[in-house]
MIMAR-29159 format. One record per residue (C-alpha): residue number from 0; x, y, z. Coordinates in steps of 0.5 Angstrom, whole numbers. Example, Ala and Ser with C-alpha at 12.3 -4.5 7.8 and 13.67 -1.06 7.14 Angstrom:
<pos: 0&X: 25&Y: -9&Z: 16>
<pos: 1&X: 27&Y: -2&Z: 14>
This chain:
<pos: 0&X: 122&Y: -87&Z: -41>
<pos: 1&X: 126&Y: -86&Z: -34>
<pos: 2&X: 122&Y: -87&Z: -28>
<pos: 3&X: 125&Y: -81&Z: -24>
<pos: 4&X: 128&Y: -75&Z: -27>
<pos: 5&X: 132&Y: -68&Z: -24>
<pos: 6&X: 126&Y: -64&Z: -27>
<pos: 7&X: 119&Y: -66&Z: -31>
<pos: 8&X: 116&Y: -61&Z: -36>
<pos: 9&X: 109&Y: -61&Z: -36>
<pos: 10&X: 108&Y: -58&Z: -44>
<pos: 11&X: 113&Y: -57&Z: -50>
<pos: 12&X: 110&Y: -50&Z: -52>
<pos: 13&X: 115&Y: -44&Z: -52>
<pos: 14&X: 116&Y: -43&Z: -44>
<pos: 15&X: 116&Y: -51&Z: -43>
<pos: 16&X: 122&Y: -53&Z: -49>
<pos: 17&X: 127&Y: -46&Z: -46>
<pos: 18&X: 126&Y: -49&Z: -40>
<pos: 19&X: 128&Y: -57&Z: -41>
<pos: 20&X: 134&Y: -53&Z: -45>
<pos: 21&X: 136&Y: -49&Z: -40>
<pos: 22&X: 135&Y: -55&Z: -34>
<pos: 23&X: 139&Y: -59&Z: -39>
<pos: 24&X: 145&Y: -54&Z: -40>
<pos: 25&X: 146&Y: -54&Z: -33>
<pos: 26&X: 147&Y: -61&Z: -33>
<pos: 27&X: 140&Y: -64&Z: -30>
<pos: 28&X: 135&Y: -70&Z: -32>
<pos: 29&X: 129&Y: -67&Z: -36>
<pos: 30&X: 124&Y: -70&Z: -40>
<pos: 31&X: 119&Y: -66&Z: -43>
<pos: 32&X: 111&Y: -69&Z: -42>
<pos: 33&X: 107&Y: -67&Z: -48>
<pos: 34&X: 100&Y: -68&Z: -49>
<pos: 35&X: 100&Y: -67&Z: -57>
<pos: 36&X: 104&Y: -69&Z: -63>
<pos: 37&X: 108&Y: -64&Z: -65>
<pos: 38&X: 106&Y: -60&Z: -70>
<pos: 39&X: 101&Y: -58&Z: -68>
<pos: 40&X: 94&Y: -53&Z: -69>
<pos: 41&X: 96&Y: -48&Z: -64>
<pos: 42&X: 92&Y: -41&Z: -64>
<pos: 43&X: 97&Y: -36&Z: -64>
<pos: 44&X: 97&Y: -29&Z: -67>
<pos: 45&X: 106&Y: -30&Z: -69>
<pos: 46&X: 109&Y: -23&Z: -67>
<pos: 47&X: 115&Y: -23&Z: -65>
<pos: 48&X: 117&Y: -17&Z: -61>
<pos: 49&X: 124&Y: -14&Z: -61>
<pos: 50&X: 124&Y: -17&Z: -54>
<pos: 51&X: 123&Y: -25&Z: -56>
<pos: 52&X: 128&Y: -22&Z: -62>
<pos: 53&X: 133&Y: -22&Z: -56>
<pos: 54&X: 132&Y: -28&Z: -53>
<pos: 55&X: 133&Y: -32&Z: -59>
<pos: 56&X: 139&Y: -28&Z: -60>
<pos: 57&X: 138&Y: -28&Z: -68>
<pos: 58&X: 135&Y: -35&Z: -69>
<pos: 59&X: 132&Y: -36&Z: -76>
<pos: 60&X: 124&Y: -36&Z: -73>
<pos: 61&X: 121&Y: -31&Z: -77>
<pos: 62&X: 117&Y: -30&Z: -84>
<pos: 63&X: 118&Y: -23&Z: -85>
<pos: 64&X: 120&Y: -17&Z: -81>
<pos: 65&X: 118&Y: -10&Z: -80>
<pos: 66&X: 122&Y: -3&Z: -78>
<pos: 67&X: 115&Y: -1&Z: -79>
<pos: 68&X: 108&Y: 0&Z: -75>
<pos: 69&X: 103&Y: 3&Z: -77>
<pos: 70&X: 98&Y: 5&Z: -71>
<pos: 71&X: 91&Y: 6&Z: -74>
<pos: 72&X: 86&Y: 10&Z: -71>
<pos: 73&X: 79&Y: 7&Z: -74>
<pos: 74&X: 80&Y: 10&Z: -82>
<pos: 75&X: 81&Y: 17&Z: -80>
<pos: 76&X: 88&Y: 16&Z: -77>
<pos: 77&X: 95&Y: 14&Z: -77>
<pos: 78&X: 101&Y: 15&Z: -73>
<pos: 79&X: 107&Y: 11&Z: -77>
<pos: 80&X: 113&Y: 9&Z: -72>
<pos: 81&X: 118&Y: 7&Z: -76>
<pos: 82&X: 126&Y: 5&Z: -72>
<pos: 83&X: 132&Y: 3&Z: -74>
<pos: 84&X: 132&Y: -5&Z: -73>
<pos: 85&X: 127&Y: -9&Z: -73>
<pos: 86&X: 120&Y: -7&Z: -69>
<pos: 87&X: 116&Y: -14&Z: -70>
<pos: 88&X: 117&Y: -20&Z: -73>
<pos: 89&X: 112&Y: -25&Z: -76>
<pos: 90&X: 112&Y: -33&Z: -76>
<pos: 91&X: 107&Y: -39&Z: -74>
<pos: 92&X: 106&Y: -43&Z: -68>
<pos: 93&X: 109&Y: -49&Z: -71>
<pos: 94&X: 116&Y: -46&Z: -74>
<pos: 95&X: 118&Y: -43&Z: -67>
<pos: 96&X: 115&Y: -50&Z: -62>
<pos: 97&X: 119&Y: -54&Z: -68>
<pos: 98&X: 126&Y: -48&Z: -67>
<pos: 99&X: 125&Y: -48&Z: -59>
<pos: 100&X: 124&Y: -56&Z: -59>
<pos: 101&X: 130&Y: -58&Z: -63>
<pos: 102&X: 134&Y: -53&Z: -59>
<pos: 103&X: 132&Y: -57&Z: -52>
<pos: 104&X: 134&Y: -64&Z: -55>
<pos: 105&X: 139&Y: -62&Z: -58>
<pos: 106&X: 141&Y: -59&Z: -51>
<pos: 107&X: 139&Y: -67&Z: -48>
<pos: 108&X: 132&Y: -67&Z: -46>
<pos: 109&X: 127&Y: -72&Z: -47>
<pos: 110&X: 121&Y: -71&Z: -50>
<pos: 111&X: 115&Y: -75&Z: -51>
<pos: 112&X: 109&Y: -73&Z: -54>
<pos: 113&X: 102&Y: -77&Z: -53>
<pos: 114&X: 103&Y: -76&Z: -46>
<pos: 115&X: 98&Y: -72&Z: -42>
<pos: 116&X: 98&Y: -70&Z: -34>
<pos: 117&X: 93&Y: -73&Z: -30>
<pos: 118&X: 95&Y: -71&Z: -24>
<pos: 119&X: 100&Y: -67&Z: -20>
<pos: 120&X: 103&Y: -70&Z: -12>
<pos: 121&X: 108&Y: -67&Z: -7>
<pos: 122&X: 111&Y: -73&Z: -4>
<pos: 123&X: 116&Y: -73&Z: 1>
<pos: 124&X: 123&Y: -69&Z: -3>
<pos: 125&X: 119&Y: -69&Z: -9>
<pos: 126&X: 114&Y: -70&Z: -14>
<pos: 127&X: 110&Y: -75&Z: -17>
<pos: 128&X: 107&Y: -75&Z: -23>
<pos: 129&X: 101&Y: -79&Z: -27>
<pos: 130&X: 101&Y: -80&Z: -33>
<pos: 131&X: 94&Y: -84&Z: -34>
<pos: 132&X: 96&Y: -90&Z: -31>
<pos: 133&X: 103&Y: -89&Z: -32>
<pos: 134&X: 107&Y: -86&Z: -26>
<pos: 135&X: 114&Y: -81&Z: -26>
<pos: 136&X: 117&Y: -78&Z: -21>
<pos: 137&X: 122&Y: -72&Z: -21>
<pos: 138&X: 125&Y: -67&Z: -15>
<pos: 139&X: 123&Y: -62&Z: -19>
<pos: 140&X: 116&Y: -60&Z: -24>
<pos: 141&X: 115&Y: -54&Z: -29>
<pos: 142&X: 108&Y: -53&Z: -31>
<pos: 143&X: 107&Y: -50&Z: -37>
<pos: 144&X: 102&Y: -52&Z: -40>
<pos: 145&X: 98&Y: -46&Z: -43>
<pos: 146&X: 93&Y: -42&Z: -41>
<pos: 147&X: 88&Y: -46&Z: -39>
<pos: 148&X: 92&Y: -52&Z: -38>
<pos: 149&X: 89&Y: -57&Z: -31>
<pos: 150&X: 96&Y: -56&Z: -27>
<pos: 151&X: 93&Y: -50&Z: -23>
<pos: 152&X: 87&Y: -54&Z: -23>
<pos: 153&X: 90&Y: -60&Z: -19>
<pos: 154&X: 94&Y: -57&Z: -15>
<pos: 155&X: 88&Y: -54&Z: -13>
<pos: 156&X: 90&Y: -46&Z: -14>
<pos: 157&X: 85&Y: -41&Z: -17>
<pos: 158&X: 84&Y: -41&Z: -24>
<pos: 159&X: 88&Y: -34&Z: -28>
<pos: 160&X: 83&Y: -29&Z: -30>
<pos: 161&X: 83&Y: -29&Z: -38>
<pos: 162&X: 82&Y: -24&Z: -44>
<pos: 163&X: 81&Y: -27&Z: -51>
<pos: 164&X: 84&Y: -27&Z: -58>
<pos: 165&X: 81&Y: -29&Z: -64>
<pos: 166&X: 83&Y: -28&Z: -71>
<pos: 167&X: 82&Y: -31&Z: -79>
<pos: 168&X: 87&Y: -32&Z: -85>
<pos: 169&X: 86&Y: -28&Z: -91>
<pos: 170&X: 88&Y: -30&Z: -98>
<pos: 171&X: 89&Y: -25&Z: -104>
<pos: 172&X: 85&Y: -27&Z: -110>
<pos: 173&X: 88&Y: -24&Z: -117>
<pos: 174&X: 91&Y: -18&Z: -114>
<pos: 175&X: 99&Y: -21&Z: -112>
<pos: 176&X: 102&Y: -23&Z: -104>
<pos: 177&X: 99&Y: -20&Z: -99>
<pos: 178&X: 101&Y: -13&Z: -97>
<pos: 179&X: 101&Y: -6&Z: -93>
<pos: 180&X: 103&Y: 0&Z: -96>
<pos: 181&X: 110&Y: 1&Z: -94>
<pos: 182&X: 112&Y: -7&Z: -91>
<pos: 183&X: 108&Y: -5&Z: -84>
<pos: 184&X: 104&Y: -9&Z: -79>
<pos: 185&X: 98&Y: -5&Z: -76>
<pos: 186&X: 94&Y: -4&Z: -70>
<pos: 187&X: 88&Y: -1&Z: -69>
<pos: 188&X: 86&Y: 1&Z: -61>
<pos: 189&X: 80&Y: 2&Z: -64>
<pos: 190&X: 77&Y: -6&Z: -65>
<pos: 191&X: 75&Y: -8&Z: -60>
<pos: 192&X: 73&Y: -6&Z: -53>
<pos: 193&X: 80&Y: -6&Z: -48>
<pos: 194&X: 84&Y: -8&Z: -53>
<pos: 195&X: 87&Y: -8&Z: -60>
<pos: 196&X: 86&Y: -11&Z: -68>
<pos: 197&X: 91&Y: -12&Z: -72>
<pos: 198&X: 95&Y: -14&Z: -78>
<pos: 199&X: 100&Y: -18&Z: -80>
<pos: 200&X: 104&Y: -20&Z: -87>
<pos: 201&X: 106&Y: -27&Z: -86>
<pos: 202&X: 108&Y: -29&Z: -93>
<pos: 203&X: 101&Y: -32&Z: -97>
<pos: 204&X: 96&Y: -30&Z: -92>
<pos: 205&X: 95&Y: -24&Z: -88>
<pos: 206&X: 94&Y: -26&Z: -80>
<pos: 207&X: 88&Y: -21&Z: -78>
<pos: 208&X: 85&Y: -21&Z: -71>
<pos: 209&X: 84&Y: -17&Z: -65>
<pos: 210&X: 84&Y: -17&Z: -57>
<pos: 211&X: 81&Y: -16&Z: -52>
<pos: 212&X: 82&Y: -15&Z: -43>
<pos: 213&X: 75&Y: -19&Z: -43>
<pos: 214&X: 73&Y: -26&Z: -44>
<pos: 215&X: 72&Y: -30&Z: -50>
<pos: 216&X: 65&Y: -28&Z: -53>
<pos: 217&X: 62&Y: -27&Z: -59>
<pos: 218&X: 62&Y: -19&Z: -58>
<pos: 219&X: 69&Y: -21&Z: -60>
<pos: 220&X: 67&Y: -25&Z: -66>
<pos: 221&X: 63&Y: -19&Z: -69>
<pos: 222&X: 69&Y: -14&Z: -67>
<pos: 223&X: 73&Y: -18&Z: -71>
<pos: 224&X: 69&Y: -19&Z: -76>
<pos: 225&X: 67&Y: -11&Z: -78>
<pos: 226&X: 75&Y: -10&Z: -77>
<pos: 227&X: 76&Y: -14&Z: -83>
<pos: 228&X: 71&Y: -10&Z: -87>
<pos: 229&X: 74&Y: -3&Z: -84>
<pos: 230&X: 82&Y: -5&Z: -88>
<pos: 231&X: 77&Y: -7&Z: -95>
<pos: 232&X: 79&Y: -16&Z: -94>
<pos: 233&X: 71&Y: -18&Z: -93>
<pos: 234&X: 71&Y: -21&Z: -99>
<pos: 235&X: 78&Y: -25&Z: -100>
<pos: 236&X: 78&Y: -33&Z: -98>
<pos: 237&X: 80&Y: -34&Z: -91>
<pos: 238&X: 81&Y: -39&Z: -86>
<pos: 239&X: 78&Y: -39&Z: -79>
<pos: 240&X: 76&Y: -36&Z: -74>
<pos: 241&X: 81&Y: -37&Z: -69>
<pos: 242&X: 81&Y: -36&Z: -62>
<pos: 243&X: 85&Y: -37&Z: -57>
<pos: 244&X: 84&Y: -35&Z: -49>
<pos: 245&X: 90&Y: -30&Z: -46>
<pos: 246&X: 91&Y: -30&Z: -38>
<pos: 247&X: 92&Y: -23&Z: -35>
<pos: 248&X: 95&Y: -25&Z: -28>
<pos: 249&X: 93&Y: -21&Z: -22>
<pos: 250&X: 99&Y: -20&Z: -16>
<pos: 251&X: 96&Y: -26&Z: -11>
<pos: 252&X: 96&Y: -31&Z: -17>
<pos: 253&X: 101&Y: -36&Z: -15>
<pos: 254&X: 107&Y: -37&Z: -19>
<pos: 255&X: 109&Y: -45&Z: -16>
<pos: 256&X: 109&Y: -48&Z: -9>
<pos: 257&X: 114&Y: -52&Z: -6>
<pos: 258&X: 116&Y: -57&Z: -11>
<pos: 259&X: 112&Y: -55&Z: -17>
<pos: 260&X: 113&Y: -47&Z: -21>
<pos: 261&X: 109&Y: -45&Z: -27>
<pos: 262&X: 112&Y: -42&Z: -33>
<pos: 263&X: 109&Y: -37&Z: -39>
<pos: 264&X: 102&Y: -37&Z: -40>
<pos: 265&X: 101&Y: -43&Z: -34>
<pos: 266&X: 103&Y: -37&Z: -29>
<pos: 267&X: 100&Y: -32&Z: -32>
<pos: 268&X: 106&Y: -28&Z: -35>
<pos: 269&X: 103&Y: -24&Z: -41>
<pos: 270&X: 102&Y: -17&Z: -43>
<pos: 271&X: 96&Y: -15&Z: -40>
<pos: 272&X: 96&Y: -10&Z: -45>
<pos: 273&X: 98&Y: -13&Z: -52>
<pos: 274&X: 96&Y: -19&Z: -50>
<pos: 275&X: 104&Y: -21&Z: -51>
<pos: 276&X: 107&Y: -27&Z: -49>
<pos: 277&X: 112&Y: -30&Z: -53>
<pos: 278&X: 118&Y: -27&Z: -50>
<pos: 279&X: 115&Y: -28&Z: -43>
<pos: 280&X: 114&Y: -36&Z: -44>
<pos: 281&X: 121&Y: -36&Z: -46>
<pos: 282&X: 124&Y: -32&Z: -40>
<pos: 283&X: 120&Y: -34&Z: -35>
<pos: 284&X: 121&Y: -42&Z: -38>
<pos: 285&X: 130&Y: -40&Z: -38>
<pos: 286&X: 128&Y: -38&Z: -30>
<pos: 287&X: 124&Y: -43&Z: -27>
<pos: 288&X: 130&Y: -48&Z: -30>
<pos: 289&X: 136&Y: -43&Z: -26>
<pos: 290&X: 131&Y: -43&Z: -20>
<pos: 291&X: 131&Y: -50&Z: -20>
<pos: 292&X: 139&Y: -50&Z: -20>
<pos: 293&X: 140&Y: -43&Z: -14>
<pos: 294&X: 135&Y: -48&Z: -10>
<pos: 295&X: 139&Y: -54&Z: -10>
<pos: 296&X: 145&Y: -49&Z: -9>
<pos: 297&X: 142&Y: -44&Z: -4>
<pos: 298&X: 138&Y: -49&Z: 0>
<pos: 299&X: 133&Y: -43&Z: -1>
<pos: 300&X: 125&Y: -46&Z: -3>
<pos: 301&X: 125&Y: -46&Z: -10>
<pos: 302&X: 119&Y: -42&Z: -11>
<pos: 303&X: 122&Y: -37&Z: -6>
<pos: 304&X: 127&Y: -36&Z: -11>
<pos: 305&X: 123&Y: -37&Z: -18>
<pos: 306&X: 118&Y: -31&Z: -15>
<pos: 307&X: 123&Y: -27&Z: -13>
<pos: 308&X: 127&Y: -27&Z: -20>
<pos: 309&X: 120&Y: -27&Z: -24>
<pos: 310&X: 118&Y: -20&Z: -21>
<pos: 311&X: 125&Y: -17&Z: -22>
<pos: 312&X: 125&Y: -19&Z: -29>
<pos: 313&X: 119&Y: -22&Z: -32>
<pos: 314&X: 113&Y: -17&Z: -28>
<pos: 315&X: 116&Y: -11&Z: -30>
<pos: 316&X: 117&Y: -14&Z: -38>
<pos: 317&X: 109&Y: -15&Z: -39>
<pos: 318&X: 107&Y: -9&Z: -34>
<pos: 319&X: 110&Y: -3&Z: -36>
<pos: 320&X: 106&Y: -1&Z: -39>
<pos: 321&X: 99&Y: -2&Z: -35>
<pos: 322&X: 98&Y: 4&Z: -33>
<pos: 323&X: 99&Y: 8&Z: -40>
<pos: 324&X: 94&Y: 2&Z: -43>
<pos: 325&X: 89&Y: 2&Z: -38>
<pos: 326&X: 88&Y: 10&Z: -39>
<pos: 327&X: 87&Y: 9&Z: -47>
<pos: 328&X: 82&Y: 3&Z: -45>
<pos: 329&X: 79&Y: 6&Z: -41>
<pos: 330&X: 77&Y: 12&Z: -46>
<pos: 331&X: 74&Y: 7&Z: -50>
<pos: 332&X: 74&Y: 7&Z: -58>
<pos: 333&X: 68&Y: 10&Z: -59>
<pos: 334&X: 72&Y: 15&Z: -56>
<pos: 335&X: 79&Y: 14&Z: -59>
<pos: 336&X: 74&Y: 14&Z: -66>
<pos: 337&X: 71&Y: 21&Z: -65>
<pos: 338&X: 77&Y: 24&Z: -64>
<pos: 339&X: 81&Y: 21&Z: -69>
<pos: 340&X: 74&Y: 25&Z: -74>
<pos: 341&X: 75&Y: 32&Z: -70>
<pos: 342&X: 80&Y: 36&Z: -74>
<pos: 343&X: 81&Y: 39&Z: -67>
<pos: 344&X: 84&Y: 34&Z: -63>
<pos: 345&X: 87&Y: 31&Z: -69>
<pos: 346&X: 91&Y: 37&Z: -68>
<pos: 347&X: 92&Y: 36&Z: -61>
<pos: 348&X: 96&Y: 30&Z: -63>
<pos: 349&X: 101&Y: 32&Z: -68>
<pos: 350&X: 105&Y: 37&Z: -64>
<pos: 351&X: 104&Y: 32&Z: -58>
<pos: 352&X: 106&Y: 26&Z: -62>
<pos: 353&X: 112&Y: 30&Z: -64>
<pos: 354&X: 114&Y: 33&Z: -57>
<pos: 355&X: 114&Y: 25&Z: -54>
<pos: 356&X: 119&Y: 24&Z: -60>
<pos: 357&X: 124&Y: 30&Z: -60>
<pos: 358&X: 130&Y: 25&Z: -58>
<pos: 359&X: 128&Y: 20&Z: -64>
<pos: 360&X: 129&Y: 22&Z: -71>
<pos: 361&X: 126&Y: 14&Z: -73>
<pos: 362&X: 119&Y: 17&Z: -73>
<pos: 363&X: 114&Y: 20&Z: -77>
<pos: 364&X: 107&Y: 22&Z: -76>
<pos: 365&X: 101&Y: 21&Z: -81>
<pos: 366&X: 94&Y: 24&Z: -79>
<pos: 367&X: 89&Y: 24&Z: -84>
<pos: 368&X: 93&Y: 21&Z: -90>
<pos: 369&X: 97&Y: 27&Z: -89>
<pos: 370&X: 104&Y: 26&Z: -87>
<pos: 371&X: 107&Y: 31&Z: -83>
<pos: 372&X: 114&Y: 29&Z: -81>
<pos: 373&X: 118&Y: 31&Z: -75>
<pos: 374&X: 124&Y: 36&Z: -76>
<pos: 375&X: 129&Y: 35&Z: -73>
C-alpha cells in the first residue's frame, strides 16, 4: 500500500465506499481502511427509501420493493399509503456494502480490509494515520466509521447522542413465503417508546424490529418482543435478536476539523425520526469527497465547505420532519393505542386523513378493518 495518499477512508460501510468512488471519479488517490472483512454481519433493518432509490439511480440492490405501506396503530387501526412508484424497498447490509464497494473499485480506490485506525493526527498540510503499528498519511481524511466508531474519540470530540435499534429474523414453518397482505411493509408508532416497530418482507424471512430515540436497553428488547407477538409470529423460527445503535445528531456536534470530515452515521446524519440513514451516509459520503475538491480549489477550510454543503443539503433531508415526529412522540403510544380504540377519535382520523390527501388520488385509508377510501 502507498504510503501517502490525496484522501483515506476510514470505514467501507455506505458513507465511506460513496466517498472513495467520488474522490476517485475527481481524480484523487483514495485507499479505503477497513477494519472488517467484507461480508460482513452488519446489523441493519435494510429499508431503502424512495431517496436511497434516487442516489442509486436504479442500481439493482433491493429484494423486494413496495407501493405499499401499511401504518399500524396497535391492532385497532391501519392507514394504508400506497403510491405510484415504489415507496420503500428492502435488502441486506451485505448486498448494498458489497454493490457500493464495487462501484468504488471500480471507480479506482484502494481498498484494505483488516485494517483498523488507532489513531488520527494533523501534521503540517496533512493527516497521519496509524494503523497498529503501521503509519499512512493523506491531505485528506473522511471518517466513516459508523455510530460508535473511535474517530470522534481520538480527535477528541464529544461522543454523539444515541437512539438504538433492535430487530429478529423470522422464518414461515408450513405455512409458504413470508408475507403481508397486499405486498406492504408495516409500521407501527405504537411499539415503542419515541419510536416505531416494523415489518419488512425480505424474501425467506421477515425482518421485524423496532426503534427508539432512547438508548439501548432491555425496555427495547421487551418492546420487541410483544411487537411480534401482537402481528401473530411468536411462534415461527427466528433468528436474533439484533441490535444496532443509532446516533441523533445535535446542532454543535461537529461535522469535521480542519483536515478530517465525518460522513453517515460517524456525523450523526440520520433521521432523528425514522432512525433512517442509508441515504444520508450516501450523500453526506459523495459531499464530503466534493468538499475535499472545492477546498483545494477555493483555497476555502475544507470543513467550512463540507458544513456548509451538509446543511443545505443533508439537515434538512434527515430533519424535516422533526417537529411533526416529536409531537406524535411525544404523545406516547399509550396514548396513540387509546385513540386508535375510541370509536370517536377513529372518526376524527378519517376525515382528517382525507383532507391532508385531497390532492393525491395514490392513498387509501383503512380504519378498524374497514376501508374507507378517499373520493375523488
Amino acid at each position: 500500500m502507498s504510503e501517502t495518499f490525496d484522501v483515506i477512508v476510514v470505514g467501507a460501510g455506505p458513507a465511506g465506499s460513496s466517498c472513495a468512488r467520488r474522490a476517485a471519479e475527481l481524480g484523487f488517490s483514495v485507499t479505503v481502511l477497513e477494519r472488517s472483512t467484507f461480508p460482513r454481519s452488519k446489523p441493519c433493518g435494510g429499508g431503502l427509501t424512495e431517496r436511497s432509490l434516487r442516489l442509486l439511480k436504479g442500481e439493482q440492490t433491493p429484494r423486494r420493493r413496495f407501493d405499499t405501506i401499511e401504518i399500524a396503530f396497535d391492532r385497532h387501526l391501519s392507514l394504508l399509503v400506497s403510491g405510484r412508484e415504489t415507496l420503500i424497498a428492502t435488502t441486506t447490509r451485505a448486498e448494498l456494502d458489497a454493490l457500493l464497494l464495487r462501484a468504488a473499485t471500480a471507480a479506482g480506490a484502494e481498498v484494505e480490509f483488516g485494517r483498523a485506525v488507532t489513531g488520527l493526527t494533523h501534521e503540517g498540510e496533512g493527516v497521519r494515520v496509524r494503523v497498529g503499528s503501521d503509519s499512512v498519511t493523506a491531505r485528506h481524511v473522511v471518517v466513516a466509521d459508523g455510530a460508535r466508531g473511535a474517530g470522534r474519540r481520538m480527535l477528541g470530540l464529544s461522543p454523539l447522542l444515541m437512539g438504538g435499534g433492535i430487530y429478529v429474523r423470522v422464518f414461515p414453518g408450513s405455512d409458504g413465503l413470508p408475507e403481508l397482505p397486499g405486498g406492504r411493509v408495516l409500521f407501527d408508532p405504537t411499539a415503542a417508546k419515541r419510536g416505531y416497530g416494523w415489518v419488512f418482507p425480505k424474501g425467506d424471512h421477515l425482518n421485524i424490529g423496532v426503534f427508539s430515540q432512547c438508548e439501548l436497553s432491555a425496555r427495547l428488547k421487551r418492546d420487541l418482543d410483544a411487537f411480534v407477538a401482537l402481528r401473530g409470529f411468536g411462534a415461527w423460527r427466528s433468528e436474533g435478536p439484533f441490535a444496532f445503535p443509532v446516533p441523533i445528531r445535535r446542532p454543535a456536534d461537529a461535522l469535521g476539523t480542519d483536515r478530517v470530515l465525518f460522513a453517515g452515521d460517524a456525523a450523526g446524519l440520520v433521521n432523528p425520526v425514522t432512525g433512517e440513514g442509508i441515504s444520508a451516509a450516501i450523500l453526506s459520503g459523495r459531499l464530503a469527497a466534493e468538499a475535499v475538491s472545492e477546498s483545494l480549489d477555493t483555497g476555502q477550510a475544507v470543513s467550512a465547505s463540507y458544513t456548509r454543503r451538509i446543511h443545505a443539503e443533508v439537515v434538512p433531508m434527515t430533519d424535516g420532519s422533526r417537529k411533526k415526529g416529536d409531537f406524535v412522540y411525544g404523545l406516547g403510544p399509550g396514548f396513540l393505542k387509546l385513540a386508535a380504540r375510541t370509536p370517536v377519535l377513529r372518526a376524527i382520523i378519517a376525515p382528517a386523513w382525507r383532507a391532508a390527501t385531497r390532492d393525491n388520488d395514490a392513498f387509501s385509508l383503512t380504519v378498524a378493518g374497514g376501508p374507507l377510501r378517499r373520493r375523488a
